[in-house]
C-alpha positions as CSV (number, residue, x, y, z in Angstrom):
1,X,131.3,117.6,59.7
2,X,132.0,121.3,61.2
3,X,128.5,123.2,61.9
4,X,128.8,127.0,60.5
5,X,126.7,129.6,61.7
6,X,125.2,131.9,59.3
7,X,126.4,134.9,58.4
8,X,123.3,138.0,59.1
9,X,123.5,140.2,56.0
10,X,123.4,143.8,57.6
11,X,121.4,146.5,56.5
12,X,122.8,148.8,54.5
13,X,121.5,152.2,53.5
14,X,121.0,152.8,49.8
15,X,121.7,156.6,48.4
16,X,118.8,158.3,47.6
17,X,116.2,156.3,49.7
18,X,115.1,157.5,53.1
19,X,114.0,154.6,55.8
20,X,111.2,154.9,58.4
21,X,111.9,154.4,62.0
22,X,109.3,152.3,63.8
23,X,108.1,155.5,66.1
24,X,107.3,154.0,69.6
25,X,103.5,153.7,71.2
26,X,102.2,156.4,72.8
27,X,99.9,155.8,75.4
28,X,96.8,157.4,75.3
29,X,96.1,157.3,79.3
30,X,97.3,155.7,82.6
31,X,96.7,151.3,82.9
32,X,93.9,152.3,85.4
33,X,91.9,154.0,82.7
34,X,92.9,151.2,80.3
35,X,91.5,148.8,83.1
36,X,88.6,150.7,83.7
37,X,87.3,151.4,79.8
38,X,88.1,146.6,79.6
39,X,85.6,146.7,82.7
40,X,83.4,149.1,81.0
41,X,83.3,147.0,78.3
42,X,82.7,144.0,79.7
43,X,79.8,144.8,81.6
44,X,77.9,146.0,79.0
45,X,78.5,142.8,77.2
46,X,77.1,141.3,80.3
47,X,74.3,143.5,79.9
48,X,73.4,142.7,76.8
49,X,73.3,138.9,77.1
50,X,71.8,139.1,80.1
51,X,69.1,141.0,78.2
52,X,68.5,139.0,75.5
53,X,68.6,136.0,78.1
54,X,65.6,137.8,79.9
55,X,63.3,138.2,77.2
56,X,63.9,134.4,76.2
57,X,63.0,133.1,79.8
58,X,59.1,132.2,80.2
59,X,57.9,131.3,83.9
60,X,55.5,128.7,84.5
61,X,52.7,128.9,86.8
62,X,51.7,126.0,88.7
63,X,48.2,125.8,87.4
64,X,50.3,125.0,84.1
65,X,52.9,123.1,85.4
66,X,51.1,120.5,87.5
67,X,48.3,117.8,86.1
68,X,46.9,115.0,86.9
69,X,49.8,112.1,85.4
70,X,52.7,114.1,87.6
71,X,50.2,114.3,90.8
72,X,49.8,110.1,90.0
73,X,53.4,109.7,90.2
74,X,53.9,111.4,93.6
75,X,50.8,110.0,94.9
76,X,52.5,106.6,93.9
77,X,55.7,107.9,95.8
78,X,53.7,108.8,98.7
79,X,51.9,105.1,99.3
80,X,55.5,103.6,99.6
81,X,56.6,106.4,101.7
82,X,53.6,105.5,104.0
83,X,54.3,101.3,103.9
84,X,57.9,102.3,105.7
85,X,56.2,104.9,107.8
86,X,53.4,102.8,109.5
87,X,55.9,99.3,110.1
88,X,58.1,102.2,111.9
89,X,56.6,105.1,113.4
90,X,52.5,104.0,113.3
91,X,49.7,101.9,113.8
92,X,49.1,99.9,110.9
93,X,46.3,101.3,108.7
94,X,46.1,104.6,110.5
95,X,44.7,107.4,108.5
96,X,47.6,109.7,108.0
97,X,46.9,113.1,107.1
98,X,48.7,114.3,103.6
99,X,49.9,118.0,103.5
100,X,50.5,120.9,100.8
101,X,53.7,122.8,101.6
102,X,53.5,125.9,99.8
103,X,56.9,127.9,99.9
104,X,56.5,131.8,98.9
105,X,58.8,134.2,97.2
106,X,57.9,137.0,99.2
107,X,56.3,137.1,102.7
108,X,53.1,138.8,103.4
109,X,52.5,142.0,105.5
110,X,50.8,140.5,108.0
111,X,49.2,137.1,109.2
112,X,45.8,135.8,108.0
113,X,44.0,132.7,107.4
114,X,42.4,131.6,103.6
115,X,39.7,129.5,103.3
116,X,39.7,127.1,100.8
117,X,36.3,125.0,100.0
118,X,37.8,121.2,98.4
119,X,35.4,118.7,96.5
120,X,36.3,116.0,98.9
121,X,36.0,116.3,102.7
122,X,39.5,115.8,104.9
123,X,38.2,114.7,108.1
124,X,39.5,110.6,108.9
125,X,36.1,108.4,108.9
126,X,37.2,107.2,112.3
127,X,37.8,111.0,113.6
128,X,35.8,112.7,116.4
129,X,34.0,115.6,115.2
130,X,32.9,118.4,117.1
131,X,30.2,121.6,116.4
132,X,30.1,124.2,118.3
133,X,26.9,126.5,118.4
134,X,25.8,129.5,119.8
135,X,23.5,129.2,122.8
136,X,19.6,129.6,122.6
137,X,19.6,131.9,126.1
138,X,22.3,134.0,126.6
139,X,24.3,134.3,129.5
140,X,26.1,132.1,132.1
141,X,23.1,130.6,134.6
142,X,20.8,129.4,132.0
143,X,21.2,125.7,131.7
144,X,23.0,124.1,128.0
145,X,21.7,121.4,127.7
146,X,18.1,122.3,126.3
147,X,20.1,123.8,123.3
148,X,22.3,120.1,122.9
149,X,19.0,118.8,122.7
150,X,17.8,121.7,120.2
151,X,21.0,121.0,118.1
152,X,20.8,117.3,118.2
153,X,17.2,117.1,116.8
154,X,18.0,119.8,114.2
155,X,20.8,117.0,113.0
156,X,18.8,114.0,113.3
157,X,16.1,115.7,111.4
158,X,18.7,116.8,108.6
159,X,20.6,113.5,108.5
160,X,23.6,114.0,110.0
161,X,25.2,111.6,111.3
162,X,28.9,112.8,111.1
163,X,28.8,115.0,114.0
164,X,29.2,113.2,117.2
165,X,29.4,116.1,119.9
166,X,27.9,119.1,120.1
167,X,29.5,122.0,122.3
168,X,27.4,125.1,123.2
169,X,29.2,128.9,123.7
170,X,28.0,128.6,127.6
171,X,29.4,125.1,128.0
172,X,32.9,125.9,126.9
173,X,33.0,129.2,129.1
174,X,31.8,127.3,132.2
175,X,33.7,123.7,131.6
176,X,37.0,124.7,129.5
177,X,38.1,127.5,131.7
178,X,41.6,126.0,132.0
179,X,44.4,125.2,129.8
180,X,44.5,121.7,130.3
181,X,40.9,121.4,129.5
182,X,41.1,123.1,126.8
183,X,44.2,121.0,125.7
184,X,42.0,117.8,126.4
185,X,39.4,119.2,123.6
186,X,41.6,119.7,121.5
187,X,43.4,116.3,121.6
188,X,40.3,114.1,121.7
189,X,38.7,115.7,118.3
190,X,39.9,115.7,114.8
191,X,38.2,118.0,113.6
192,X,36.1,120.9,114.9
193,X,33.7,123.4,113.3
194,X,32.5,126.6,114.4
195,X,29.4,128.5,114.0
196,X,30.2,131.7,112.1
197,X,28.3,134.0,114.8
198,X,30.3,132.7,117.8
199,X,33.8,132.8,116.2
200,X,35.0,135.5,117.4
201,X,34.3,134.6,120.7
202,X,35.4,131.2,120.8
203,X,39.1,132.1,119.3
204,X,39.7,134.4,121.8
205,X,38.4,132.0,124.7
206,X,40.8,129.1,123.4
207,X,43.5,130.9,122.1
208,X,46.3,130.2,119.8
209,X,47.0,126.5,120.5
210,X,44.1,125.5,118.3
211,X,45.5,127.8,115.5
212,X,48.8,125.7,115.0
213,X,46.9,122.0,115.0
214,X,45.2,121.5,111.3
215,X,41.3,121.2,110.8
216,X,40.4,123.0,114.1
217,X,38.2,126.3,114.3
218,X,36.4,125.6,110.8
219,X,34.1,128.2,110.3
220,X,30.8,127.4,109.3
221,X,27.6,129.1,108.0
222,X,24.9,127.7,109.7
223,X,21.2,128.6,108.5
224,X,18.4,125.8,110.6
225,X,15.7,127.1,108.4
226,X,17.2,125.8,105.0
227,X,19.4,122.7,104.1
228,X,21.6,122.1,107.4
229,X,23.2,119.2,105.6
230,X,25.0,121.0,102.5
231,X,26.2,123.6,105.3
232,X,28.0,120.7,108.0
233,X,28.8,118.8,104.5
234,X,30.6,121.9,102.9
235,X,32.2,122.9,106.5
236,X,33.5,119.2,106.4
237,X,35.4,120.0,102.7
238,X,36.9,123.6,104.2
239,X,40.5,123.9,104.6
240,X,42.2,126.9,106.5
241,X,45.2,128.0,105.9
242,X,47.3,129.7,108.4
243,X,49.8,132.2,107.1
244,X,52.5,132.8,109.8
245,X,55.5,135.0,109.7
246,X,57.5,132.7,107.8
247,X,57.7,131.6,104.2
248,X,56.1,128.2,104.4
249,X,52.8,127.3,105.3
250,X,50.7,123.8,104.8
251,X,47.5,122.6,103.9
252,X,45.5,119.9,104.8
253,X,44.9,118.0,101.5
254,X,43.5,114.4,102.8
255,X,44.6,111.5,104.6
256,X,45.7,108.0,103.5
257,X,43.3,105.9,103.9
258,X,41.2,108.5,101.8
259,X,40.6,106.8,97.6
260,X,44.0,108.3,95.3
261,X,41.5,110.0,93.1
262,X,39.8,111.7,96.2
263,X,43.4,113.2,96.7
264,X,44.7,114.2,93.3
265,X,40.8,116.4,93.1
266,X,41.3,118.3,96.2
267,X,45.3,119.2,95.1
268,X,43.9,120.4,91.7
269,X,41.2,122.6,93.0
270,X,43.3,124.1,95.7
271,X,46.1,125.1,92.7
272,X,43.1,126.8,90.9
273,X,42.0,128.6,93.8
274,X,45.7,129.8,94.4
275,X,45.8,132.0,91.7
276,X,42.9,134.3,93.4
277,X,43.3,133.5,97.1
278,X,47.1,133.3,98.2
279,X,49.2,136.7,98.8
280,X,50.7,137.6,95.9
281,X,48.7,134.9,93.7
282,X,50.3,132.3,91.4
283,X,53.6,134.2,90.5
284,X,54.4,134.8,94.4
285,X,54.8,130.8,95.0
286,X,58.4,129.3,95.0
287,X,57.8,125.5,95.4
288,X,55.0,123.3,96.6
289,X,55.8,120.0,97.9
290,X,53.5,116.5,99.5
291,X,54.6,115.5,102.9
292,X,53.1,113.5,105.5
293,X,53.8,114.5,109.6
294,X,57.1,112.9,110.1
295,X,58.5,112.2,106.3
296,X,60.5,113.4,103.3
297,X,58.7,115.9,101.0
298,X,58.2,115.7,97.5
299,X,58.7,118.8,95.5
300,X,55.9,118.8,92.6
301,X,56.7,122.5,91.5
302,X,59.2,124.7,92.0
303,X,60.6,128.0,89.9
304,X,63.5,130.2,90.1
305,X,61.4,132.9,89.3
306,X,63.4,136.4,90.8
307,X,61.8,138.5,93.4
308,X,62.2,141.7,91.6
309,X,59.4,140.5,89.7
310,X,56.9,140.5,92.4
311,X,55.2,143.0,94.2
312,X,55.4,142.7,97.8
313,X,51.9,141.3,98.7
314,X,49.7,142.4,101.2
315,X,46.6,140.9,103.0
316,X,43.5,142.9,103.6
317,X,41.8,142.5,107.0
318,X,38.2,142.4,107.1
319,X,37.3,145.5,109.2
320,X,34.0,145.8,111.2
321,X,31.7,148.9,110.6
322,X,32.5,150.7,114.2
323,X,36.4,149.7,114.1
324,X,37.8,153.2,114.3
325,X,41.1,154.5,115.4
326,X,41.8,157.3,117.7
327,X,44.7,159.8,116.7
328,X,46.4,162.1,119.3
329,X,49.7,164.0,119.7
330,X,52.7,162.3,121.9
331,X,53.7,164.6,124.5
332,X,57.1,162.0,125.7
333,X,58.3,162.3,121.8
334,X,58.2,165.9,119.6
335,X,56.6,165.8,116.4
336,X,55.0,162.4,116.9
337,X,51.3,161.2,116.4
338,X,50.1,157.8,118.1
339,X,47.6,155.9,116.5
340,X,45.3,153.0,118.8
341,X,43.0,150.7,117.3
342,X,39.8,149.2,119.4
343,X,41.9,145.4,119.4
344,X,44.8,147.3,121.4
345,X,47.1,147.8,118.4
346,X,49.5,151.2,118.5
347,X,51.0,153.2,115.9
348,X,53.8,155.7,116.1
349,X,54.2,158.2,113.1
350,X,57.0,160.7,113.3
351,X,56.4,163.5,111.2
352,X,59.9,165.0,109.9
353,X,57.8,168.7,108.7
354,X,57.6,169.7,112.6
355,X,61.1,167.8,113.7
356,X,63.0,170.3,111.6
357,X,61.0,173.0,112.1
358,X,61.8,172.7,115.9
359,X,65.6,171.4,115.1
360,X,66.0,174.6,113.4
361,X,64.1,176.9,115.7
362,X,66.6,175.0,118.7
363,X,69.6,176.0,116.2
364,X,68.4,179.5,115.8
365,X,68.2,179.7,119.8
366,X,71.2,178.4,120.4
367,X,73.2,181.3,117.9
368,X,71.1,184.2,119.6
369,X,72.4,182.6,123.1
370,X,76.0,182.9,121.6
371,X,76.3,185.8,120.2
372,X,75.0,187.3,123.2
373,X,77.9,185.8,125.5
374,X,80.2,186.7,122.9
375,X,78.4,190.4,123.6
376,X,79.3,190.8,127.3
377,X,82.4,189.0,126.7
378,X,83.7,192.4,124.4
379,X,82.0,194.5,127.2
């Protein structure tokens, strides 16, 4: 057998019929413009499903997202966490404290402190817990202890028996004058509440290193004419907490040897209390997990909410009635104002009105001073 190839039948023009010629493509532009219209294109298909993506998406706040059956299971989480973490690290039955790490989207303005008032008290039954008063005679040479004594019978009268030592304002001026005194307080209590009407004074006398250690510096409203109990018991249920520079902060939420049902209150009512007190309330908050000191955290919310959502949030600062701040020209810089506040705070504001006034009456200046050297020049 001999393969044969084909023969292709050739076209042939028939009279009297006229045959198109395929014309060739004419380009409209250049490849970059074809390129550019495809991106074009492209991106507003993008746009589109990103769009109808958007208005499909629903956030959830964590007032919505956490009850009380997911708080059981981490709770549950927690208890073994803590049997690995006392056989290594502790003391066997130690009370632990538990914290709230909140995680925020955006960070504040500025640093502040939040109050938060919890149904169940944090302080360890086996703590040390300190109150310290205002004195009953100002000044350094009167003698504290008739206002221990005043302070102790206004207790034992009331009933309370939580609070074990009692620290007037001129006791901690004349004993804690150094900073490893101070350190010594601060390392034998627990947990130490403050009189609102001495606050101020006692921050600024102890300083920061009481800030940074958790359920230290509680301030408490103290009235001795009506019930001093329900004021030491709610000071005992306050929880501060301390909003640094940084995204994450944590709160105080109980300890371990504390009753699970104690715990999974107090995490509730501080979410509810989120949503009005925290910088930038509910939407601002990325994650919140439960940690103890040393251990793994466990996330029990977290979104992926975007930050073009949220306005930045800022903190208003409780201002006294004669704070008032100076204003007054700089002389070292043109155009400037300074601003200084009665706690030492300054403020520079540049105005730009009066830099380009002078910038252009300097340019000006400098064209008369030409074209009068050009002048004697030609002369």
């Amino acid at each position: 057998m001999v393969a044969v190839k084909p023969k292709l039948l050739k076209k042939e023009k028939l009279p009297g019929i006229k045959i198109k010629s395929k014309k060739p493509f004419k380009k409209t532009g250049t490849a970059k413009e074809h390129v550019k219209s495809n991106n074009v294109k492209n991106k507003i298909k993008e746009t589109s499903i990103v769009s109808s993506t958007k208005k499909k998406v629903k956030y959830i706040y964590p007032s919505k997202a956490i009850d009380e059956n997911l708080l059981d299971l981490s709770l549950n989480a927690l208890s073994k966490l803590t049997e690995n973490y006392n056989t290594k690290n502790m003391i066997f039955g130690d009370e632990n404290p538990i914290f709230l790490q909140i995680r925020c989207i955006k960070i504040q303005n500025t640093t502040g402190n939040i109050k938060f008032v919890l149904p169940h008290s944090t302080a360890a039954s086996t703590g040390e817990i300190c109150l310290i008063t205002p004195d009953l005679k100002k000044g350094k040479k009167p003698d504290h202890e008739p206002t221990i004594e005043h302070w102790e019978d206004l207790l034992r009268k009331a009933g309370v028996t939580s609070v074990k030592t009692i620290l007037p304002m001129r006791q901690l001026r004349v004993e804690y004058d150094q900073f490893e005194l101070r350190r010594r307080l601060m390392t034998q209590h627990d947990f130490i509440m403050v009189d609102t009407r001495v606050l101020n004074h006692v921050s600024h006398h102890l300083g920061n290193m009481f800030f940074k250690k958790h359920n230290m510096l509680i301030p408490v409203n103290i009235n001795e004419k009506k019930d001093l109990k329900k004021d030491i018991d709610v000071g005992l249920r306050t929880v501060m907490l301390r909003l640094n520079e940084g995204a994450i902060s944590n709160l105080v939420v109980g300890h371990t040897g504390m009753p699970q049902g104690h715990i999974k209150e107090n995490i509730l009512a501080i979410i509810k209390q989120l949503a009005e007190r925290y910088p930038g309330g509910e939407p601002n908050i990325r994650s919140l997990f439960l940690k103890l000191p040393q251990s793994l955290s466990l996330p029990i919310y977290m979104t992926l909410r975007p930050s073009n959502l949220i306005a930045p949030p800022k903190i208003k600062k409780h201002v006294p009635k004669e704070f008032r701040e100076y204003e007054d020209e700089l002389s070292t810089i043109p155009g400037a104002i300074v601003k200084i506040a009665p706690d030492g705070s300054v403020y520079v504001k540049i105005q730009k009105d009066k830099l380009t006034k002078k910038q252009d009456n300097k340019e000006d200046g400098q064209h008369e001073e030409m074209e009068e050297s050009s002048d004697n020049e030609s002369e």
